[in-house]
VEXTI-659804 format. One record per atom (N, C-alpha, C): x, y, z. Coordinates in steps of 0.1 Angstrom, whole numbers, padded with zeros to 4 digits, always signed. Layout:
N
XYZ ...
***
This chain:
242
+0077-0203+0068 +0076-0188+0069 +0061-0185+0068 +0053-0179+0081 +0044-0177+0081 +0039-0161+0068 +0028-0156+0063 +0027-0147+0057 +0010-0140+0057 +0009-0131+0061 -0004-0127+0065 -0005-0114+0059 -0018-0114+0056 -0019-0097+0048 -0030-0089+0056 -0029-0081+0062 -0034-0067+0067 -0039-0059+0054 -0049-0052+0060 -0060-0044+0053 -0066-0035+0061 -0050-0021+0055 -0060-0009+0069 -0072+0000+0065 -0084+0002+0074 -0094+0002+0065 -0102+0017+0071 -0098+0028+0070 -0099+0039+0079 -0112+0044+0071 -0120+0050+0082 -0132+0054+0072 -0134+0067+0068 -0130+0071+0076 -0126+0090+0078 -0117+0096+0065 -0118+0088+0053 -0109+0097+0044 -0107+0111+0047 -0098+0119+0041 -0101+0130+0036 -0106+0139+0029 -0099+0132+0016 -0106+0133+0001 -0121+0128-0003 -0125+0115+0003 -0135+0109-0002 -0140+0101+0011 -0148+0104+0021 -0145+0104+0032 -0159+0092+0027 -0161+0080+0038 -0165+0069+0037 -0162+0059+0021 -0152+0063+0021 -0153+0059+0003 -0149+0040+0004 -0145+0033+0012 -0142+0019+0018 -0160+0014+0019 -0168+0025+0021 -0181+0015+0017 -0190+0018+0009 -0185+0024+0000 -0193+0028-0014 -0192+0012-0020 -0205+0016-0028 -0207+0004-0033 -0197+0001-0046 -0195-0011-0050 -0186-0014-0063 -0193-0021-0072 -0201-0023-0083 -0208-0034-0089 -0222-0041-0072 -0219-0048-0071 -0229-0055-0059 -0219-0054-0046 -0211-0051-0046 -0204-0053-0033 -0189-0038-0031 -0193-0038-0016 -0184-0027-0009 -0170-0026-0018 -0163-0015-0015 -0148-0013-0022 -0146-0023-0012 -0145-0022-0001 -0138-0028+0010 -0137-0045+0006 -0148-0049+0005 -0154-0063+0004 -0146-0066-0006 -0146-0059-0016 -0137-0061-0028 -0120-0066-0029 -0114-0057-0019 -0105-0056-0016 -0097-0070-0007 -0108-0070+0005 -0102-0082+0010 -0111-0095+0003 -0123-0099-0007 -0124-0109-0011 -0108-0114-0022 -0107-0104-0029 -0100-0104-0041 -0082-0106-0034 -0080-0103-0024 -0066-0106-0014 -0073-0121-0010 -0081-0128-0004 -0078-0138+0000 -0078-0146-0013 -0084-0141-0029 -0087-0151-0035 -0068-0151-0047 -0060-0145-0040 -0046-0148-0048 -0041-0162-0040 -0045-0166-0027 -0041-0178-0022 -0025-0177-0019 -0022-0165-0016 -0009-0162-0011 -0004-0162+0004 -0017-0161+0014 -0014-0156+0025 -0020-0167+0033 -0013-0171+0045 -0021-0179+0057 -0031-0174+0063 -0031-0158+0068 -0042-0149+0070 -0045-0137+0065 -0058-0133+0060 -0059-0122+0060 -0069-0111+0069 -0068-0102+0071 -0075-0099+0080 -0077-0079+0071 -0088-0076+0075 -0090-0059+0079 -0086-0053+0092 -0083-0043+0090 -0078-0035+0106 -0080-0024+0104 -0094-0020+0115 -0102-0008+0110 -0107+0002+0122 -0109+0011+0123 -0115+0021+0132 -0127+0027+0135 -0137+0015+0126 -0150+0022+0124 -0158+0000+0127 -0171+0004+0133 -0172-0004+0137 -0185-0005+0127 -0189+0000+0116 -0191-0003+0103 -0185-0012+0088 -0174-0007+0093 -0160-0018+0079 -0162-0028+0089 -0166-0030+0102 -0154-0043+0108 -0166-0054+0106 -0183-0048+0105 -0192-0058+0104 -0196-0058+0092 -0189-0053+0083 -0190-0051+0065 -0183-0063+0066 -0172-0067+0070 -0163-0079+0066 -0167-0089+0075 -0172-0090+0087 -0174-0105+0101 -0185-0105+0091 -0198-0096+0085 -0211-0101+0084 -0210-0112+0074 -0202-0111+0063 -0199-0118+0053 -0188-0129+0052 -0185-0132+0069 -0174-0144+0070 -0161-0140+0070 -0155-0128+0069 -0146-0125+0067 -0137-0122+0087 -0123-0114+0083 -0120-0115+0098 -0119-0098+0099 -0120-0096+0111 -0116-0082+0109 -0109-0076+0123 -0103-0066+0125 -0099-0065+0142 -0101-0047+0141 -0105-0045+0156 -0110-0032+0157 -0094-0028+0162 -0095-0012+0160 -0081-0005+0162 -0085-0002+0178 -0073-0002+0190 -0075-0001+0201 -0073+0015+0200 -0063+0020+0191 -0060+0032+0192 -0058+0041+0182 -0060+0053+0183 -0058+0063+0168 -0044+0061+0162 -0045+0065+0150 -0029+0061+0141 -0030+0069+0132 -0013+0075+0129 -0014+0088+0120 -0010+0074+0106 -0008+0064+0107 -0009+0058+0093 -0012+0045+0094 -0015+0040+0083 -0022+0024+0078 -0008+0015+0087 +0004+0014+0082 +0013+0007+0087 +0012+0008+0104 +0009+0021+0111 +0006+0021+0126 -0003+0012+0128 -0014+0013+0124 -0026+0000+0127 -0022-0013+0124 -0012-0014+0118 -0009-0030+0112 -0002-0031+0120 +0005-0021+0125 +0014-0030+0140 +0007-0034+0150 -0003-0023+0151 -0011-0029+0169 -0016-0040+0164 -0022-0046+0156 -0031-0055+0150 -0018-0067+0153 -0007-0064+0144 -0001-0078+0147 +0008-0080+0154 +0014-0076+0170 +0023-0074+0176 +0024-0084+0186 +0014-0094+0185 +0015-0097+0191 +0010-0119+0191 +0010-0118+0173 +0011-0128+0164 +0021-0131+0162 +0024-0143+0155 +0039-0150+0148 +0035-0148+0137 +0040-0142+0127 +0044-0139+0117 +0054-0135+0113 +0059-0139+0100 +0074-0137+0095 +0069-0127+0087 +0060-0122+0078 +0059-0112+0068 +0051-0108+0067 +0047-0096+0069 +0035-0089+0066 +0031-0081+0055 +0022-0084+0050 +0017-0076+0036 +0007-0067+0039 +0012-0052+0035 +0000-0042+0037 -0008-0039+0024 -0017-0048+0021 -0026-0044+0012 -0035-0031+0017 -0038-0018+0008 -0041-0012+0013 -0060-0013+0006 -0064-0009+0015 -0083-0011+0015 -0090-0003+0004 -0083+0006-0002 -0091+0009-0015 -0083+0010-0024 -0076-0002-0030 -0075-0013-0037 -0081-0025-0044 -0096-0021-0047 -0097-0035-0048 -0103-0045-0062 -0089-0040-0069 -0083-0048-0077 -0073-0053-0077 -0072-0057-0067 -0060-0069-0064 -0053-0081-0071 -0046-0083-0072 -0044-0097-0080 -0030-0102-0074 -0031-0114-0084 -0022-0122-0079 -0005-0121-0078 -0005-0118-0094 +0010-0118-0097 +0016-0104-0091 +0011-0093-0088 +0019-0080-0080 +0025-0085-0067 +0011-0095-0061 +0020-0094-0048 +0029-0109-0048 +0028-0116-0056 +0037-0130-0055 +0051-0123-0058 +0050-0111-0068 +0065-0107-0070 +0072-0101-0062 +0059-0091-0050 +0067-0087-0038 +0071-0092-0031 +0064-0105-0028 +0067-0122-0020 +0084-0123-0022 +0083-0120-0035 +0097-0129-0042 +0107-0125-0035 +0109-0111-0035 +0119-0103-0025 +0125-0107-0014 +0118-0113-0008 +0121-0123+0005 +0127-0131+0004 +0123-0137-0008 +0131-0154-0010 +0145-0154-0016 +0145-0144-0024 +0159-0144-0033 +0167-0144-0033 +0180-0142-0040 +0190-0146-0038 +0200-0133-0026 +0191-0120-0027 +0197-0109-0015 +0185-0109-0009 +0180-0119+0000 +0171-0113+0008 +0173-0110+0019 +0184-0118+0024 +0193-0107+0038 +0187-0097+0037 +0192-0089+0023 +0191-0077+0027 +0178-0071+0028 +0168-0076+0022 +0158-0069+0021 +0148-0067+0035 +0144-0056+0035 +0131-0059+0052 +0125-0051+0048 +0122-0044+0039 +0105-0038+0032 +0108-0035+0018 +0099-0039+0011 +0094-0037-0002 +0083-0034-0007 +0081-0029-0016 +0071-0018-0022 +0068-0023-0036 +0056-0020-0044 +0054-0020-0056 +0053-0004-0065 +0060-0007-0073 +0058+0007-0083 +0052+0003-0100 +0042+0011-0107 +0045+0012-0124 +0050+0018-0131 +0055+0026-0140 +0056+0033-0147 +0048+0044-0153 +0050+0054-0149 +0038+0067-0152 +0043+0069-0162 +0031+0073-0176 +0035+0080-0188 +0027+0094-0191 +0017+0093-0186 +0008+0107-0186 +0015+0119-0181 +0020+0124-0192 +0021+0143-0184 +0013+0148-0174 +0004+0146-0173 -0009+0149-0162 -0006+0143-0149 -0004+0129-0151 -0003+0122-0140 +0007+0124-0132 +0017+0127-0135 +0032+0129-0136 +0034+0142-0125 +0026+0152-0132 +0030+0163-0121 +0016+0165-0110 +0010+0154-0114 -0007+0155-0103 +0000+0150-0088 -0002+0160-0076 +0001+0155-0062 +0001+0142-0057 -0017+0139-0063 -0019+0124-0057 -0016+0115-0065 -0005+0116-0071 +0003+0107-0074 +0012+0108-0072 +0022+0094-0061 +0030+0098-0053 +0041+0091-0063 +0050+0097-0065 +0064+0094-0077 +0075+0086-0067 +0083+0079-0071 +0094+0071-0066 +0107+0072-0078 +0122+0073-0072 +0131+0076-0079 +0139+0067-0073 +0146+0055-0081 +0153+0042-0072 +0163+0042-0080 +0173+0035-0071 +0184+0031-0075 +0186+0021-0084 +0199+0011-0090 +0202+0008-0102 +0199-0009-0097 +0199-0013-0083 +0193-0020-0075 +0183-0021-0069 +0170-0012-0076 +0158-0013-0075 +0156-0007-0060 +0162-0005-0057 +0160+0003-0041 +0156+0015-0037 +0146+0023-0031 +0143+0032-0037 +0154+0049-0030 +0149+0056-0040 +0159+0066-0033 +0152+0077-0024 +0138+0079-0033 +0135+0092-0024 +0116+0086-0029 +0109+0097-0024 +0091+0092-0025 +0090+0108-0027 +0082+0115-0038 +0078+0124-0034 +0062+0127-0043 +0055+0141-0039 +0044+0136-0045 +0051+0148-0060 +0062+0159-0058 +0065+0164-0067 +0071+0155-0081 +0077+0158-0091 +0080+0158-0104 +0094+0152-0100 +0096+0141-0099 +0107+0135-0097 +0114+0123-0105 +0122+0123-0111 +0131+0133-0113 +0127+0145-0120 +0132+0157-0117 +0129+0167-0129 +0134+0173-0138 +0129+0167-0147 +0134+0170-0161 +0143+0182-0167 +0151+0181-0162 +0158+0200-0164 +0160+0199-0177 +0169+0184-0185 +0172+0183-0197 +0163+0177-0205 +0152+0185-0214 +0141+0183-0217 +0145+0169-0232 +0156+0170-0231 +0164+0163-0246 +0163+0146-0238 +0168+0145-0226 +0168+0130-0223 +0157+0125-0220 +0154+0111-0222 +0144+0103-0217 +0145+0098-0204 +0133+0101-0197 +0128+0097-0183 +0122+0089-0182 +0122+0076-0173 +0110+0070-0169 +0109+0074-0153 +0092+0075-0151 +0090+0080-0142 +0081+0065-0135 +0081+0067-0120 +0073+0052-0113 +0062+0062-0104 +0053+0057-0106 +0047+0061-0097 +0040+0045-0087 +0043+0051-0074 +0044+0039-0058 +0029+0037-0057 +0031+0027-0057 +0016+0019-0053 +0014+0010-0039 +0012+0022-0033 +0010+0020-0019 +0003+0008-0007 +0011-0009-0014 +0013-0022-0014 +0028-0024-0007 +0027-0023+0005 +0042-0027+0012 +0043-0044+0018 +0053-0047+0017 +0058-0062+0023 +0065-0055+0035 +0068-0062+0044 +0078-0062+0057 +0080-0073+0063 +0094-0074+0069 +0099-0083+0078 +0088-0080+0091 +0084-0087+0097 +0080-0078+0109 +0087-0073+0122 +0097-0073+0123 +0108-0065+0131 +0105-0052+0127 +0108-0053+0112 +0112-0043+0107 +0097-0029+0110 +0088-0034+0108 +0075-0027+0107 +0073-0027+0124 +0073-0032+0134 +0082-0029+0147 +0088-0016+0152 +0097-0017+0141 +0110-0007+0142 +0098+0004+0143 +0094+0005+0130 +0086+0018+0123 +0080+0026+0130 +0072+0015+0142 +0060+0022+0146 +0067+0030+0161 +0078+0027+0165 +0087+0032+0170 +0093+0042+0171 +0093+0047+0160 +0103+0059+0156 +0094+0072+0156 +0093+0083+0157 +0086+0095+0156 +0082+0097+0143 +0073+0105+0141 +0074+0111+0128 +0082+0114+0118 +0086+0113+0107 +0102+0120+0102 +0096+0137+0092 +0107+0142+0095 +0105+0160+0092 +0098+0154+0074 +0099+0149+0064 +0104+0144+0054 +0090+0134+0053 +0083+0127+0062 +0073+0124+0057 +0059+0133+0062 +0062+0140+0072 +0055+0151+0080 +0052+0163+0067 +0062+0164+0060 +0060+0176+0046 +0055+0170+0035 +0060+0156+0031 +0048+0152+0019 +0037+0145+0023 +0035+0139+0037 +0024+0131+0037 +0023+0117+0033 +0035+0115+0028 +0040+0099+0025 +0049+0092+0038 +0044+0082+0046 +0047+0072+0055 +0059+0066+0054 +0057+0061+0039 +0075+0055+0042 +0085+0061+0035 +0084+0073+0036 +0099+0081+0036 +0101+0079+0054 +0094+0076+0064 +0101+0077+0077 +0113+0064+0074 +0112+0052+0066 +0118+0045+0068 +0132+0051+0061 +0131+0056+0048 +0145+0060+0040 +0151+0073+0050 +0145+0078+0061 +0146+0090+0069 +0161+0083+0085 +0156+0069+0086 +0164+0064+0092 +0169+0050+0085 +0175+0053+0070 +0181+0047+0068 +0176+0028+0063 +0167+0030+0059 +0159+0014+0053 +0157+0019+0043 +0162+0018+0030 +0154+0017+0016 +0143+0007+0012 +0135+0011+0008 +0124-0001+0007 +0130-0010-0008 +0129-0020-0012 +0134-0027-0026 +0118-0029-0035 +0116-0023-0045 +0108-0016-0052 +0109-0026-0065 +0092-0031-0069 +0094-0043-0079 +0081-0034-0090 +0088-0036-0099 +0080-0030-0111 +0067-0041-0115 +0054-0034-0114 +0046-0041-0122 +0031-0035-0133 +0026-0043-0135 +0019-0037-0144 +0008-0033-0139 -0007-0026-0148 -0009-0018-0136 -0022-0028-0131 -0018-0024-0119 -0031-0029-0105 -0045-0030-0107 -0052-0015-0115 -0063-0011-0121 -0065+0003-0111 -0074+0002-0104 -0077+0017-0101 -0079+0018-0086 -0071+0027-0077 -0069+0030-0067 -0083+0042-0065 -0089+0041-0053 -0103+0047-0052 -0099+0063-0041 -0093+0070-0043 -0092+0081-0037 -0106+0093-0038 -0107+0092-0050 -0122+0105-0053 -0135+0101-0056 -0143+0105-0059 -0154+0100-0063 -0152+0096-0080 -0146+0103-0087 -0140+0103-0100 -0136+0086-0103 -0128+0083-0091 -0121+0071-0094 -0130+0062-0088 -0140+0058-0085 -0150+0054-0079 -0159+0055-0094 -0160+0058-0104 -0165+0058-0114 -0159+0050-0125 -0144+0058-0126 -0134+0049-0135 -0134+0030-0129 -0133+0029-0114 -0136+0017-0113 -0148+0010-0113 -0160+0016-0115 -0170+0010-0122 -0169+0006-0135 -0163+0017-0144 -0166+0006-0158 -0153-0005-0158 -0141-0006-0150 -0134-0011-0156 -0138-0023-0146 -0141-0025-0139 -0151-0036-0134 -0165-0043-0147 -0168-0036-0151 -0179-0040-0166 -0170-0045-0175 
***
């Protein structure tokens, strides 16, 4: 079983617009990101897949691989299909590019999904942790996940989910950490399908898959360290890099 990890690496944020080549300690988020993916020793390839012809020589200058996007893409998983459509690969891992605190054991346990004893069933999986912050909980850019009793997920939203009507029971809440596995058929399929009404309103990508009927299988872990959306978080991951 071949296994390769993808690294979509768009430069254009929104929120934090070049934030993939801010510096981290001595080296780019970016650099960070795919040094720290190839050093879990999980994947046959890894590569960047980028739209700026700045990330693509951030990563060849320093030995790394990278492939330019032929075409615009409303999401990371769109660029990972043009990039691999035309490779042998059995599994693809979307590490996503400002990430980069990567490690090993999150994604060996996504790995796992594949091999186990229902892996028939599985053709995409996801990582989630446990949110406990009241703050965090109802903050947008934290995208929440509500799964089944089979770890499967039910719904993605960035609202309060579940919501707490009965303030007397205990909740645990996951917030999705935007680290997908796929069959690659399956990620195929994806890039196929239109938009869905449902990820078009929150802004989250793989509700298109629960929109036609794929649940993603969702593995709880501990946490990643710090996802680089703002400049704020671009600080927090400075000291926790020290």
């Amino acid at each position: 079983m071949k296994i390769a990890a993808f690294i979509p690496a768009r430069y254009a944020a929104t929120r934090f617009p070049a934030k993939l080549m801010q510096l981290l300690g001595d080296k780019t988020v970016i650099r960070h990101t795919y040094d720290n993916t190839i050093a879990t020793g999980l994947f046959d390839e890894v590569y960047v897949v980028t739209d700026s012809e700045l990330i693509f020589q951030e990563i060849t200058s320093h030995g790394g691989k990278a492939i330019m996007s032929i075409q615009s893409h409303e999401s990371g998983s769109d660029r990972i299909a043009e990039a691999a459509a035309n490779m042998e690969i059995d599994i693809i891992v979307n590490v996503q590019g400002d990430e980069p605190f990567v490690q090993r054991d999150p994604l060996e346990k996504l790995l796992a999904t594949f091999t186990g004893a229902d892996r028939e069933t599985v053709k995409v999986a996801s990582l989630m942790q446990e949110l406990k912050n009241p703050a965090l909980i109802e903050d947008p850019n934290y995208v929440k996940v509500a799964v089944d009793r089979n770890m499967n997920s039910l719904f993605f939203s960035r609202s309060v989910i579940p919501y707490p009507r009965d303030k007397s029971l205990p909740i645990t809440y996951y917030e999705h950490i935007g680290v997908y596995a796929f069959r690659k058929e399956s990620l195929m399929q994806f890039t196929n399908w239109p938009i869905t009404p449902l990820e078009a309103a929150e802004k989250i990508e793989c509700l298109r898959y629960l929109e036609y009927g794929i649940p993603l299988r969702m593995v709880v872990i501990n946490y990643m360290g710090v996802e680089i959306d703002t400049p704020e978080d671009l600080i927090k991951a400075a000291k926790l890099l020290k």
